[in-house]
C-alpha positions in Angstrom: -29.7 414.5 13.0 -27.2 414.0 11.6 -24.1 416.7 12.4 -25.2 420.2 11.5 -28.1 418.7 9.1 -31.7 417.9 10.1 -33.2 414.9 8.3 -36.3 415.1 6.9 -38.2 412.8 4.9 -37.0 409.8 2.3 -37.1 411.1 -1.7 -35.5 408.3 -3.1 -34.1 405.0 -2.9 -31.2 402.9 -4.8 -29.1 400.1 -5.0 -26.7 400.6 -1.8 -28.9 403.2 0.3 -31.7 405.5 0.7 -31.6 409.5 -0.4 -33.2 412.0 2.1 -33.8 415.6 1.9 -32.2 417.4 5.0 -31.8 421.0 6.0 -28.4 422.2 7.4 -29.4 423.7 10.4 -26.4 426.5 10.4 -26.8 427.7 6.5 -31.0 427.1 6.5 -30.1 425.2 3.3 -31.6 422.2 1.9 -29.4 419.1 0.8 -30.1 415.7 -0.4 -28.1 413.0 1.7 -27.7 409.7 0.5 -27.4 407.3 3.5 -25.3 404.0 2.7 -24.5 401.3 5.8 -20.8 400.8 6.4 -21.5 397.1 6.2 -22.6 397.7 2.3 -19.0 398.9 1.9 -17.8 395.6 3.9 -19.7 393.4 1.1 -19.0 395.2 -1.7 -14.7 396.0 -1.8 -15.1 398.2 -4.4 -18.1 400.1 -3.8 -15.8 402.4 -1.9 -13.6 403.0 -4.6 -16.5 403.4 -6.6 -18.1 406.4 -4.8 -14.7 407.8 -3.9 -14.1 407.9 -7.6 -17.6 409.8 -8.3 -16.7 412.4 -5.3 -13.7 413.4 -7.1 -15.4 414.0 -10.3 -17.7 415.7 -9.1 -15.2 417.7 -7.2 -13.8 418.7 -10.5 -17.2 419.6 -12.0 -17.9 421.7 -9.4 -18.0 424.9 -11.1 -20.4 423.8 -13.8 -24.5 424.8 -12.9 -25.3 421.8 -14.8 -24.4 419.1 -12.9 -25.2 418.2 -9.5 -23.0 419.6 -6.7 -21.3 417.3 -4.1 -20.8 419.2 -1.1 -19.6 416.8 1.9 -18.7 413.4 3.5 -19.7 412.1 6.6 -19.1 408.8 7.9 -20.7 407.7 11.1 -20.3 404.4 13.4 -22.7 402.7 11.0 -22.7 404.6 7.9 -21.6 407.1 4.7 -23.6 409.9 4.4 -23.2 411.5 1.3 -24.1 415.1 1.2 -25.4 416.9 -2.6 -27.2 419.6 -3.5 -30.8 419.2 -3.5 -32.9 419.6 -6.5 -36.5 420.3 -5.5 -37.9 419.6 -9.0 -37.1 415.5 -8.8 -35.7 413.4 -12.0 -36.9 414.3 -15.5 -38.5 410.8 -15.8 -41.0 411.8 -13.5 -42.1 414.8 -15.0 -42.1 413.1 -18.6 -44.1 410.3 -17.5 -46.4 413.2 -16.7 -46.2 415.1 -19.8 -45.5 412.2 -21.7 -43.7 414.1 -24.0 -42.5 418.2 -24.7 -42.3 420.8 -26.9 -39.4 420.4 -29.2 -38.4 423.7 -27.8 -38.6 422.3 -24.2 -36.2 419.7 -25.3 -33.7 421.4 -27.3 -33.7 423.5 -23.9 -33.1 420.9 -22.0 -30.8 419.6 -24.8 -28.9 422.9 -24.6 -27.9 422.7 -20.9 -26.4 419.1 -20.8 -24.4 419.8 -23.6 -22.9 422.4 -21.6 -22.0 419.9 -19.1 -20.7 417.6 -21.2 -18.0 420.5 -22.4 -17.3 420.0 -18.9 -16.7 416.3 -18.8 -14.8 416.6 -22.0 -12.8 419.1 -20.6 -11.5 416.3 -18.5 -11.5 413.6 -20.4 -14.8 411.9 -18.4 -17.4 409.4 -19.7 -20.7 409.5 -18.0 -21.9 406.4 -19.4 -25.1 406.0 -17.6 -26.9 409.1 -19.3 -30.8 408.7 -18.8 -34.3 411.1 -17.8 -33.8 409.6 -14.4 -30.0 410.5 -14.0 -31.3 414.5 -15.1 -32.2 416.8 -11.8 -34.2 419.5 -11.9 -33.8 422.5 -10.2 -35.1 426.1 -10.4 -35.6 425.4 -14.0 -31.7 424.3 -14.6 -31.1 420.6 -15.9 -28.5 419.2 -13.9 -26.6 415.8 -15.0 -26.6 413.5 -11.8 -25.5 410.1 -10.5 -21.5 409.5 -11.7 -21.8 405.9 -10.5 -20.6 404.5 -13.2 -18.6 407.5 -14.8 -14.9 407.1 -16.2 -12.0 409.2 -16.2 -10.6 408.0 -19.5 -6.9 407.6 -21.1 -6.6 407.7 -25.0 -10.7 407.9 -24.7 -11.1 404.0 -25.0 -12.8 402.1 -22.7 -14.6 398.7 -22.8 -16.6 398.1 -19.8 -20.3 397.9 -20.4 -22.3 399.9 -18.1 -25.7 401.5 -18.6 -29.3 401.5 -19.3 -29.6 399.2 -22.2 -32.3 401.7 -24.4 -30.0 404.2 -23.7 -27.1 402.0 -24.7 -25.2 402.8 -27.5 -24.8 399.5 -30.1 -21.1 399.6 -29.7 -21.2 399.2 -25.7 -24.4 396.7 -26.1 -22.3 394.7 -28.0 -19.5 394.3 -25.6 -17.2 396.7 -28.0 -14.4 399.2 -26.9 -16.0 402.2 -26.8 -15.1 406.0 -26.1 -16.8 409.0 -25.2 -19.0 409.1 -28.4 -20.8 406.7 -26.2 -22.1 409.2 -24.6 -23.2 411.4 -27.6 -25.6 408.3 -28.6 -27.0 408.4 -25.3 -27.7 411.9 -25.1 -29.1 411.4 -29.0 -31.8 409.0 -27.3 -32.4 410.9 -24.6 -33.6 413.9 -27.1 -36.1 411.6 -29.2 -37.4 410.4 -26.3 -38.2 414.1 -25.1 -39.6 414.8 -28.3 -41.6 411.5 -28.9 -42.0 409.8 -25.4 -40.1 406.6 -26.1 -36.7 405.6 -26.8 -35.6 405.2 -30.4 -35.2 401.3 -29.6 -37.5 399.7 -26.5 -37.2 395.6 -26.6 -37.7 393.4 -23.7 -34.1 391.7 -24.0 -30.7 392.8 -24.7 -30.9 390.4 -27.6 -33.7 391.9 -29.3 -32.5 395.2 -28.8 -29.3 394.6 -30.8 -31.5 392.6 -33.2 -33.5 396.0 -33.3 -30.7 398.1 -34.4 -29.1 395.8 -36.7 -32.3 395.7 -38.9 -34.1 398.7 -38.4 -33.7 401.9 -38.5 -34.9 404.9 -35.7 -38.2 407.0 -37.3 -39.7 409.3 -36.6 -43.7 408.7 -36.1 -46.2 410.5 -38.7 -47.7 412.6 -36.2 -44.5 414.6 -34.9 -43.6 416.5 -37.1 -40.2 419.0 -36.2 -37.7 421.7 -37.7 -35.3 420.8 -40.2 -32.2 421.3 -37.5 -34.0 419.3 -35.1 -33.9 416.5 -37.5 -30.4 417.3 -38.5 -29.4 416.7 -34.7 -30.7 414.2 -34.3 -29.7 412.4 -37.5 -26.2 413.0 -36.4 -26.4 412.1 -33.2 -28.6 408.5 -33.2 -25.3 407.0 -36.2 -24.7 403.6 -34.8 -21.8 403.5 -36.6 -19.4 405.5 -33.8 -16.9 405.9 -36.8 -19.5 408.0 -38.4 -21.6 409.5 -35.3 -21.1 413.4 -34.8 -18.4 414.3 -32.4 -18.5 417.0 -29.2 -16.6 419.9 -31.3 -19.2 419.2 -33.5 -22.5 419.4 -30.7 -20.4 422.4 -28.9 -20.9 424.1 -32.0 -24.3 424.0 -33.3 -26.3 427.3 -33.4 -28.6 426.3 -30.3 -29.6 428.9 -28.3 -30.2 428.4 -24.2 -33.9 429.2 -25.0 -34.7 426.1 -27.1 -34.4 428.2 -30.6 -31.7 427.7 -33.5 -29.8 431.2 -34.6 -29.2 429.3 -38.0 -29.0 426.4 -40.2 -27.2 423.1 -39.1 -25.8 421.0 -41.5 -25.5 417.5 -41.3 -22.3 416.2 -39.3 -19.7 414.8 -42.0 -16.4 413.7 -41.9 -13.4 411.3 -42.1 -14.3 408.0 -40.4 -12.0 408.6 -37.1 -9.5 405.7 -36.2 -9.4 403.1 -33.7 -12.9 403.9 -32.4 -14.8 400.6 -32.9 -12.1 398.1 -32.2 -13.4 394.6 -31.2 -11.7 393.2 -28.1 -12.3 389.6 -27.4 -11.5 389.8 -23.7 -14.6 392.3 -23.2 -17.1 390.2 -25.8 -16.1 387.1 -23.8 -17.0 388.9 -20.3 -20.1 390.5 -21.4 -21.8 386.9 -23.1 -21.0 385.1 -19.8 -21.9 388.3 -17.1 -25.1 388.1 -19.9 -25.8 384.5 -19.3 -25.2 384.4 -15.5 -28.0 387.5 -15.4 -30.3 385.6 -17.6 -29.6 382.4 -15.1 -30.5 384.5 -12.4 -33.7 385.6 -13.9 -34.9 382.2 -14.2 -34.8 381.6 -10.8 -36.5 384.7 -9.6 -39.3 384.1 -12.0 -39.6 380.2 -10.3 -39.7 382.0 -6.9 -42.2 384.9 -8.3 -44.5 382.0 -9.7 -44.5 380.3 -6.3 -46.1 383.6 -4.9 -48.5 383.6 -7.5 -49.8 380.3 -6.0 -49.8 381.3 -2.0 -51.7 384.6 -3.3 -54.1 382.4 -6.2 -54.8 379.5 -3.1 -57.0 377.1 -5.4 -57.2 374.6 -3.1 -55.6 372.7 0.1 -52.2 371.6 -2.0 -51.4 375.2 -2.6 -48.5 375.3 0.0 -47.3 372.3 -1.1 -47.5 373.4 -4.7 -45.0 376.5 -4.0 -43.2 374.8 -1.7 -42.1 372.2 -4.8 -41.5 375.3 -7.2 -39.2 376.7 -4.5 -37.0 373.6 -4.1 -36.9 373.1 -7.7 -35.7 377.4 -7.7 -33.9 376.6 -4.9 -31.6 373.5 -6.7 -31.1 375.6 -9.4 -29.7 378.8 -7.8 -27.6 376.2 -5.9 -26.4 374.5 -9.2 -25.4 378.2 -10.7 -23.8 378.7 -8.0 -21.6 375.9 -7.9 -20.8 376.5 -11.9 -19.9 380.0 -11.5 -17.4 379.1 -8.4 -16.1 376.6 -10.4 -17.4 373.8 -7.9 -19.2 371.7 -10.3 -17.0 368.8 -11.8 -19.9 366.9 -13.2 -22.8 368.1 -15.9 -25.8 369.5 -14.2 -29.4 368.5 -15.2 -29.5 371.9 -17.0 -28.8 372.5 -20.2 -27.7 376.0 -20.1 -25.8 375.8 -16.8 -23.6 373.4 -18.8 -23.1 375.6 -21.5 -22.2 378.2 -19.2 -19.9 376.2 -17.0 -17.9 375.4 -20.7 -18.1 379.0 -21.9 -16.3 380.1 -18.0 -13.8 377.1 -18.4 -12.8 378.6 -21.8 -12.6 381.8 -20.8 -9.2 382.3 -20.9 -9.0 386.3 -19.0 -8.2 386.0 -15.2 -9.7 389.5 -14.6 -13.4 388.3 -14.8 -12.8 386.9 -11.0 -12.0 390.6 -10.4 -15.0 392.5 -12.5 -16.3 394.3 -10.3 -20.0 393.7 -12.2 -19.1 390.2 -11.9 -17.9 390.2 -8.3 -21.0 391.9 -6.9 -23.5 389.9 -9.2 -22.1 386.7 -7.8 -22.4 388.2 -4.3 -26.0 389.0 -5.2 -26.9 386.0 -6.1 -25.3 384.1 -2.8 -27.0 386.2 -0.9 -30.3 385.5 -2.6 -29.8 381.9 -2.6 -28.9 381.5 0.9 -32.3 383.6 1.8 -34.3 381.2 -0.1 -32.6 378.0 1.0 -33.4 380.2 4.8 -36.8 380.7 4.2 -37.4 377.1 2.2 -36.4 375.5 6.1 -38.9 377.9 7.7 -41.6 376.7 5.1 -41.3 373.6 5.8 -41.8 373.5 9.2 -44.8 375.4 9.0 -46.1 372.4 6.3 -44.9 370.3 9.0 -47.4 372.3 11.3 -50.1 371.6 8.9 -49.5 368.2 8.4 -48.8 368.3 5.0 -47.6 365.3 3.4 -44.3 366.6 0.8 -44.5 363.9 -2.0 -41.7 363.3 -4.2 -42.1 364.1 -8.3 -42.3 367.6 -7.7 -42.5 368.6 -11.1 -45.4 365.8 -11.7 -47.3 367.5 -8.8 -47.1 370.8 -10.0 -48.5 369.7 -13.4 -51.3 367.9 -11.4 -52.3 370.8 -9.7 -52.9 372.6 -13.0 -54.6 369.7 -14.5 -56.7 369.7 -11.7 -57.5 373.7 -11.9 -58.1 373.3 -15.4 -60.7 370.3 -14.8 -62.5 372.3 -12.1 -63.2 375.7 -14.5 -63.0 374.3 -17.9 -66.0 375.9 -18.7 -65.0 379.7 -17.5 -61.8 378.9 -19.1 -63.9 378.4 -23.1 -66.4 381.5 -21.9 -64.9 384.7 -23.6 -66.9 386.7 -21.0 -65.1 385.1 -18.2 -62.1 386.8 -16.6 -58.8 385.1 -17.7 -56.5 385.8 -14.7 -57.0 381.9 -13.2 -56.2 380.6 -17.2 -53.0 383.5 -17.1 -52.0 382.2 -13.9 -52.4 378.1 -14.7 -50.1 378.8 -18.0 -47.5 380.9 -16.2 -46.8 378.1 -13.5 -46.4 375.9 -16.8 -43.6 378.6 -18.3 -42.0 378.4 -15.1 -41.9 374.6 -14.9 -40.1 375.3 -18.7 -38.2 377.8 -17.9 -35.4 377.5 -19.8 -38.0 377.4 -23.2 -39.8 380.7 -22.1 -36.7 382.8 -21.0 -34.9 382.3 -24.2 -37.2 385.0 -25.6 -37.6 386.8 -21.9 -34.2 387.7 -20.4 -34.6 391.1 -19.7 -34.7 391.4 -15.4 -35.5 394.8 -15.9 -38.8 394.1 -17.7 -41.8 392.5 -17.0 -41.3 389.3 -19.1 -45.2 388.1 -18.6 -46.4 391.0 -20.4 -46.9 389.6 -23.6 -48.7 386.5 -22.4 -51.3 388.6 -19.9 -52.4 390.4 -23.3 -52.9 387.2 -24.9 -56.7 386.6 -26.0 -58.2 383.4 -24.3 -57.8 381.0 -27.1 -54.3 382.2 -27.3 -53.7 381.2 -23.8 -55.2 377.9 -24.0 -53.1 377.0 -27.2 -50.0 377.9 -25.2 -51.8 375.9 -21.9 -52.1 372.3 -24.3 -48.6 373.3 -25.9 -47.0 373.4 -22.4 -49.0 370.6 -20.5 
């Protein structure tokens, strides 16, 4: 219990607390509560600020049926509870990865009512700036825009922060750019082709790919979908990665879309005067994105090390498995330490790493004070500290239990890891040339290998949000075995 409302069971989970649906015992209705500890709030300074921020915009859009109600706060001993309306249809990414795709009726429908809340946002002057399937509720058959964790009342509607779903991104906030609400209009633009088509307009593993993506190509439409003419015209308006030239809202408030899913009449394509002052570079923002960009991609290094060393506990070829993981983990270990010490500005000599280096330069020239106080900065740091401090933990637990074993730790750690899948490769050399054999144990020998190299393999991997081994598991088996030679 909690209060008036009976708690039921857990629906979802994020970044700072769990969502569960409850039932307020004195109306009979049903709410979703979004539980978050005090002690998050203690951790995080601005997380507060943050989610007292949303509350107020949502207070403001409570009117609109498009966009999920707030309806209390409660704040226990231990914990926020965060009280919305509850939306007994789920996220639209779950019913598309069902469907994999609609009826371009069913998403101009669905088109339809977030437009109308977006008049709403407009109306005052509010970026959502995290527009995606997953941020869309559904409820009784009404689309409701949810999650204004990272939405922006605006001034002069310029902003420069970058927030977001990369896919969703639009190329002026990927690129670090000022940006304004026509941000937005991108986003919703990709949420539409992705209704209609199942996929994004852009999907790359890496940031860097995906601006590489939109700089030389263009967004088409596949041979086998084939849609109106207004349709089209929408979303040709829409999906301009020029902002300058992308449609505005008095534009999308206008279009002859009906709250069915049909058109009442033509749509001609948007046109006009390039606005003003819309795409203006600002070296402060570039700067702070390429070195919140590099610290991420730092980070991901590290987890991979630590994910590999699983691998091996889990793979347990033979008796110097521990040991095996237990190396990779010191070696992740020393380099979450080493970023560490760069980022805090602790390091006064060059590290044995290459890119830690060039980051430690790129933060010493970085001549904007406010990056100490980003708050995506401030809490990835605290991320990371926290994740290196559990390793280094659970590295001095490890060890004891080797200790137990009576396993000898050698020194050469990087020597002894290549030994061990020498040594693997020796033992199945024939199931590793037989087609007909599975290739997991080959997979598994080359990925310890990327991880030794990590730096080499996450220069075309960075994306944390992806599965960066993809592309090797589908390799055939000669492919892998070139890569195993290259790498040993």
């Amino acid at each position: 219990m909690i209060e008036q409302y009976k708690v039921h069971e857990q629906i979802g989970q994020g970044e700072f607390g769990k969502v569960y649906r409850a039932t307020n015992l004195i109306t009979q209705t049903v709410v979703a509560i979004k539980s978050v500890d005090v002690a998050k709030f203690n951790e995080t300074p601005k997380l507060l600020e943050l989610s007292m921020q949303e509350i107020e915009v949502l207070q403001k859009l409570q009117h609109c049926p498009y966009v999920v109600k707030f309806i209390e706060l409660i704040k226990t001993v231990h914990q926020y509870h965060f009280v919305y309306e509850h939306c007994s249809g789920g996220p639209l990414d779950k019913l598309l990865l069902l469907q994999g795709h609609f009826t371009e009726r069913k998403s101009l429908e669905i088109i339809y009512q977030l437009i109308q809340a977006f008049k709403v946002l407009r109306e005052n002057s509010i970026i959502h700036r995290d527009l995606k399937p997953s941020n869309i509720l559904i409820h009784n058959g009404i689309y409701k825009l949810a999650d204004f964790g990272f939405c922006k009342p605006i001034k002069n509607d310029v902003t420069a922060t970058m927030l977001g779903s990369p896919i969703y991104m639009a190329p002026e906030v990927l690129r670090g750019l000022s940006y304004n609400s026509k941000a937005d209009i991108w986003s919703l633009g990709a949420v539409l082709y992705e209704l209609l088509i199942g996929k994004c307009p852009f999907e790359e593993k890496s940031i860097a790919k995906l601006i590489t993506a939109q700089d030389e190509t263009d967004w088409v439409i596949p041979p086998q979908f084939h849609f109106t003419k207004q349709t089209i015209t929408l979303l040709k308006s829409m999906l301009i990665k020029d902002p300058n030239k992308r449609c505005t809202w008095e534009y999308l408030f206008k279009i002859p879309l009906k709250s069915d899913g049909e058109f009442s009449g033509d749509l001609e394509l948007y046109s006009d005067k390039p606005e003003q002052n819309v795409l203006q570079p600002s070296n402060t923002n570039t700067n702070n994105v390429s070195i919140l960009q590099e610290i991420v991609n730092e980070r991901c290094k590290v987890q991979f090390m630590c994910s590999t060393a699983h691998t091996i506990l889990e793979q347990s070829q033979n008796k110097e498995s521990p040991l095996i993981a237990y190396y990779l983990l010191l070696l992740a270990n020393n380099r979450g330490q080493q970023l560490l010490s760069v980022i805090k500005n602790q390091c006064t000599t060059a590290t044995e790493y290459f890119s830690l280096n060039k980051l430690s330069i790129h933060l010493k020239q970085s001549q904007d004070n406010r990056l100490q106080s980003n708050f995506e900065f401030t809490r990835l740091v605290e991320t990371i500290a926290k994740e290196v401090d559990q390793l280094n933990i659970g590295l001095k637990e490890y060890k004891v239990i080797l200790d137990a074993q009576s396993l000898e730790i050698k020194d050469n750690y990087r020597q002894n890891i290549k030994n061990y899948v020498n040594q693997i490769k020796q033992s199945n050399y024939v199931a590793f040339l037989d087609n007909n054999q599975e290739k997991t144990l080959l997979t598994h020998c080359v990925q310890v290998l990327d991880a030794l190299q990590i730096d080499k393999f996450m220069n075309s991997n960075i994306d944390p949000t992806m599965d960066a081994y993809l592309e090797v598991r589908s390799m055939t088996k000669k492919q892998l075995l070139d890569r195993f030679d290259t790498l040993l």
